[in-house]
Structures are given as structure tokens and as C-alpha cells.
C-alpha positions in Angstrom: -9.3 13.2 16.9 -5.7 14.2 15.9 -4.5 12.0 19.3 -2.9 8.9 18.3 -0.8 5.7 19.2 2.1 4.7 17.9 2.8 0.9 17.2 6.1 -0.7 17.0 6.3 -3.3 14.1 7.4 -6.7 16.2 9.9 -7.7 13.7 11.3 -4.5 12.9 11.2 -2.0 15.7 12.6 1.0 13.8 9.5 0.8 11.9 6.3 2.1 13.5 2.8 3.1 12.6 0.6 5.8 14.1 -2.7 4.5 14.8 -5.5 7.1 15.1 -9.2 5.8 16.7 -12.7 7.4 15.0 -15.2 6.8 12.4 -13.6 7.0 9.3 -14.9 6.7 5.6 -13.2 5.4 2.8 -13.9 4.6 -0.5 -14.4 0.9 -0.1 -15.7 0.5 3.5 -15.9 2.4 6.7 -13.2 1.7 9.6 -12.9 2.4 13.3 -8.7 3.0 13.0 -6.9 5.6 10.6 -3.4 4.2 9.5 -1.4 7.7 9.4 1.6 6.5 7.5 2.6 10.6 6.5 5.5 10.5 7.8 6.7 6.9 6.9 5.6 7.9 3.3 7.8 11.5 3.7 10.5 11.0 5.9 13.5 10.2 4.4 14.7 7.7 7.6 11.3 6.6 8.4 10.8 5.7 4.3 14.2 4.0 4.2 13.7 1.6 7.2 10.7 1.1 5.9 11.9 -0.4 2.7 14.2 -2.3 3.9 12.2 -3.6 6.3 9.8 -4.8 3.3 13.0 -6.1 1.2 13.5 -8.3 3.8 10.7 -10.4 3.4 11.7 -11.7 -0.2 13.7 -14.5 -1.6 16.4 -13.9 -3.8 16.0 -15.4 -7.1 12.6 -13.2 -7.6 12.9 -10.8 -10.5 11.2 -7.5 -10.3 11.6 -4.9 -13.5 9.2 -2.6 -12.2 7.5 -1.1 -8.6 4.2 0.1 -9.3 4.0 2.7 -6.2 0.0 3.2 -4.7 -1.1 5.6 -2.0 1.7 7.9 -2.6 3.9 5.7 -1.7 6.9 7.0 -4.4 9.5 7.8 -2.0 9.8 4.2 0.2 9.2 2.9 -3.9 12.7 4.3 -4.8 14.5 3.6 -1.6 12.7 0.1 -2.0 13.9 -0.5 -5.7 17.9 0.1 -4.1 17.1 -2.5 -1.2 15.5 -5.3 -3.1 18.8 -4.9 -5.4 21.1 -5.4 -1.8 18.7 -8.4 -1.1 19.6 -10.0 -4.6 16.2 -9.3 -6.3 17.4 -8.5 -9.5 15.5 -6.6 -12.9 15.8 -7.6 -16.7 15.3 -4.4 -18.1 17.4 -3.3 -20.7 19.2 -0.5 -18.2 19.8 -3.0 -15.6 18.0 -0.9 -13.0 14.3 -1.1 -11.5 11.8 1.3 -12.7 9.9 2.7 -10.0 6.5 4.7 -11.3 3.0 5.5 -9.8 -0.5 5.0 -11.8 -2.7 7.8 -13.4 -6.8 7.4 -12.4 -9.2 8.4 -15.3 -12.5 10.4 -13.9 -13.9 6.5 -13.6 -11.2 6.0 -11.1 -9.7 3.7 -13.2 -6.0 2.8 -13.1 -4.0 4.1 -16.7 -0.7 3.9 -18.2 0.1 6.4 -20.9 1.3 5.6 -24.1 5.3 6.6 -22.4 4.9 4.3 -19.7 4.0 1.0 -21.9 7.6 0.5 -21.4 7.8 0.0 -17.7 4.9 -2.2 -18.4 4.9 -4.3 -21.1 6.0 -7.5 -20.4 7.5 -6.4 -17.2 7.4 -8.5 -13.8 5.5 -6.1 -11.4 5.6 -5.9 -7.9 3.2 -3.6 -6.4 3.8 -1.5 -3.8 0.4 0.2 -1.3 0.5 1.9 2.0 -2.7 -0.2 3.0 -4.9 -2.8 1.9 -7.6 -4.2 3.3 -11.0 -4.9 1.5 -8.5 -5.9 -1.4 -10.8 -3.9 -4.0 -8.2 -1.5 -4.5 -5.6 -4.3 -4.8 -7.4 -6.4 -7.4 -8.4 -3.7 -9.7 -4.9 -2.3 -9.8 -3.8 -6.2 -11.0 -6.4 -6.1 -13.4 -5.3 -3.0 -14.8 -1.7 -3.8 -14.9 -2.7 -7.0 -16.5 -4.5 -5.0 -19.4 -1.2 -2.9 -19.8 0.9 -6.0 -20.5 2.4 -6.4 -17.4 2.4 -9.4 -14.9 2.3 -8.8 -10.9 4.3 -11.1 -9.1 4.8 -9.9 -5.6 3.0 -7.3 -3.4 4.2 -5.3 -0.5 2.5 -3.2 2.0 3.0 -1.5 5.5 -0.7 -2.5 6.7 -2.7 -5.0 5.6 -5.5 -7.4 6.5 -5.7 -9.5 3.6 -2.9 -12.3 3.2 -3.0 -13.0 -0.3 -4.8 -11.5 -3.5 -5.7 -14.3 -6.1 -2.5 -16.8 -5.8 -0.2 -13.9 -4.9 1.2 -13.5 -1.3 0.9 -9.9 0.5 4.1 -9.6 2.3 2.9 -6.6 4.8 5.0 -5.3 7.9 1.8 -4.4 10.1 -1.2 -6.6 10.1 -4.9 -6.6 11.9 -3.4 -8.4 14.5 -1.4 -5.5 15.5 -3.7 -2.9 15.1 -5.5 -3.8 18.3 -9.3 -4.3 17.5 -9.5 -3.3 14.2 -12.6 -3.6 12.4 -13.7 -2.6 8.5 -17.6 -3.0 7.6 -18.6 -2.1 4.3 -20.6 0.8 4.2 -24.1 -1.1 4.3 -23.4 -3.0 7.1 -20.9 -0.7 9.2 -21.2 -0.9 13.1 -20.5 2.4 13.8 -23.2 3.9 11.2 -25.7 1.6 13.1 -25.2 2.6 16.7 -25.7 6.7 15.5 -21.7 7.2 15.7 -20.9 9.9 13.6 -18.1 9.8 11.0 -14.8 11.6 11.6 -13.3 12.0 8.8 -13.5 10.6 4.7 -9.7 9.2 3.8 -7.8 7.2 1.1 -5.1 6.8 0.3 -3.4 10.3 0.5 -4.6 11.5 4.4 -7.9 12.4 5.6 -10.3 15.1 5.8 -12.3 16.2 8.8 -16.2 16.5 8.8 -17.6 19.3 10.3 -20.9 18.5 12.5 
């Protein structure tokens, strides 16, 4: 199962994903592809292009004061925070500089912000930064959250997604289904794979994936 293709992004061909086929479990739905984006997320050239790749796809004149960083996604965050300033997305925090942070998860899996983080929060313009996205659960709890914290979300970037939008906000994503050849995501009740007697690969989220032993 560790065999994988790689994927060229068509608009930005330094940027590619590594596509591995199985039966994989997440904690939203079950899908037949596993995204491995370790090294995009690790890499210091592979997290750079990466961000710039994503700066690219927003207007100047849009203010972000803080990048709210999901799936351990800190390192293209930071390099993301110096291209969006080269691309004339500018911040109004007091510093003149972006804050770049990643959320805590309560044993609820809840999204938090301690008390020493309110300030990269409240009444901060948010842009929210995730490897993947696809059911958009994920996506619409961590607005929700970041809503409660005082902050508003006004753009969302990700290297693969399947969803266009969440609520009125655009997802600007480098890789979509459409280039992840026939990619499918059940939930779990209604999954395909479960039905035919396929067994499951490997659990994953957002930090890798683990193996199940038959």
C-alpha cells in the first residue's frame, strides 16, 4: 500500500501531490485515495512553492491579520504569511506583520484558543489554512469556532479540496477532485468499499495514516 503516484498541479508544476490508492478511514467519511502531503508539509522547498503557489490565487487589497494553520500545516503557514505580504495582501495588526498560529482540540475534538491567543483572534481577519478538505465538516466547525473566539474568516486556502466554497467564502485550492483521478468519499454509512467486503487500509487525518493489521 505504500506505492504511490505523483500528480503535477496544472497550474503550478513545481507543486505536486502523492496520491496513494486503498480503503482509507477518516474521521468524517471513508475514501478510496490518501493525499500524502508529508513532504509538502516538511520540506522546506516543497512548503515554499507551495505557498506561493496558494499566494497566488488572491487579490491584492484583501487584509489578512492572522493564518489559522490545520493539518499541521505550520511550516507552508509561515512561508505563506511572507508570500501573501509579496503579493500585496497586507495585515492591521499592531506589529505590522501576520500572525501565523495552529488550534488546540479539547478531548470533544473541539477547536480552542487560550486565553494568550485571544489576541491573534479577536477582531482579526482570518484566513484559514488546511492540507485537505473535503466533506467540509472539518472546515465549518473550525469557522464556527473561530467565530466564537472573536475572529472573522475571510479567505480559505488548501492544497486538496473537493468543496468550492464553505458558506459564502471561496476555497482557493491548488489540487482538486478533478485531478485526483476517480476520487470518491462516502460517508461511513453508505461507503462503496465497506459494501463490496473491501477491507480498510489504513485510519488517517489530518497528520498521516496508520496501517490496520488483518
Amino acid at each position: 500500500m505504500n506505492t504511490y503516484t505523483k500528480i503535477a498541479s496544472p497550474h503550478h508544476e513545481d507543486v505536486t501531490l502523492k496520491v496513494i490508492r486503498g480503503h482509507f478511514v477518516t474521521p468524517n467519511s471513508h475514501i478510496n485515495a490518501y493525499i500524502d502531503m508529508t513532504t509538502m508539509k516538511t520540506r522546506q522547498s516543497e512548503a515554499r512553492a507551495s505557498a506561493r503557489a496558494l499566494a497566488g490565487g488572491f487579490a491584492p487589497g484583501l487584509v489578512v491579520d492572522t493564518i489559522v494553520c490545520m493539518d499541521n500545516t505550520e511550516v507552508i503557514g509561515a512561508f505563506l504569511a511572507e508570500e501573501l505580504e509579496k503579493a500585496g495582501i497586507g495585515n492591521e495588526n499592531l506589529h505590522r506583520t501576520k500572525y501565523v498560529c495552529t488550534p488546540e482540540y479539547d478531548t470533544y475534538g473541539q477547536m480552542i484558543f487560550r486565553d494568550n491567543m485571544r489576541i491573534m483572534m479577536q477582531d482579526k481577519r482570518i484566513m484559514l489554512l488546511l492540507a485537505s478538505t473535503t466533506t467540509g465538516k472539518t472546515l465549518s466547525r473550525a469557522v464556527d469556532a473561530i467565530q466564537y473566539h472573536g475572529g472573522s474568516v475571510v479567505a480559505v486556502a488548501a492544497i486538496f479540496s473537493t468543496l468550492r466554497e464553505v458558506g459564502d467564502i471561496k476555497v482557493h485550492a491548488l489540487f482538486s477532485g478533478n485531478e485526483v483521478e476517480a476520487y470518491e468519499n462516502y460517508p461511513a454509512a453508505e461507503c462503496r468499499m465497506c459494501g463490496e467486503g473491501i477491507p480498510i487500509d489504513a485510519v488517517c487525518n489530518g497528520f498521516g495514516y496508520t496501517e490496520v493489521n488483518h
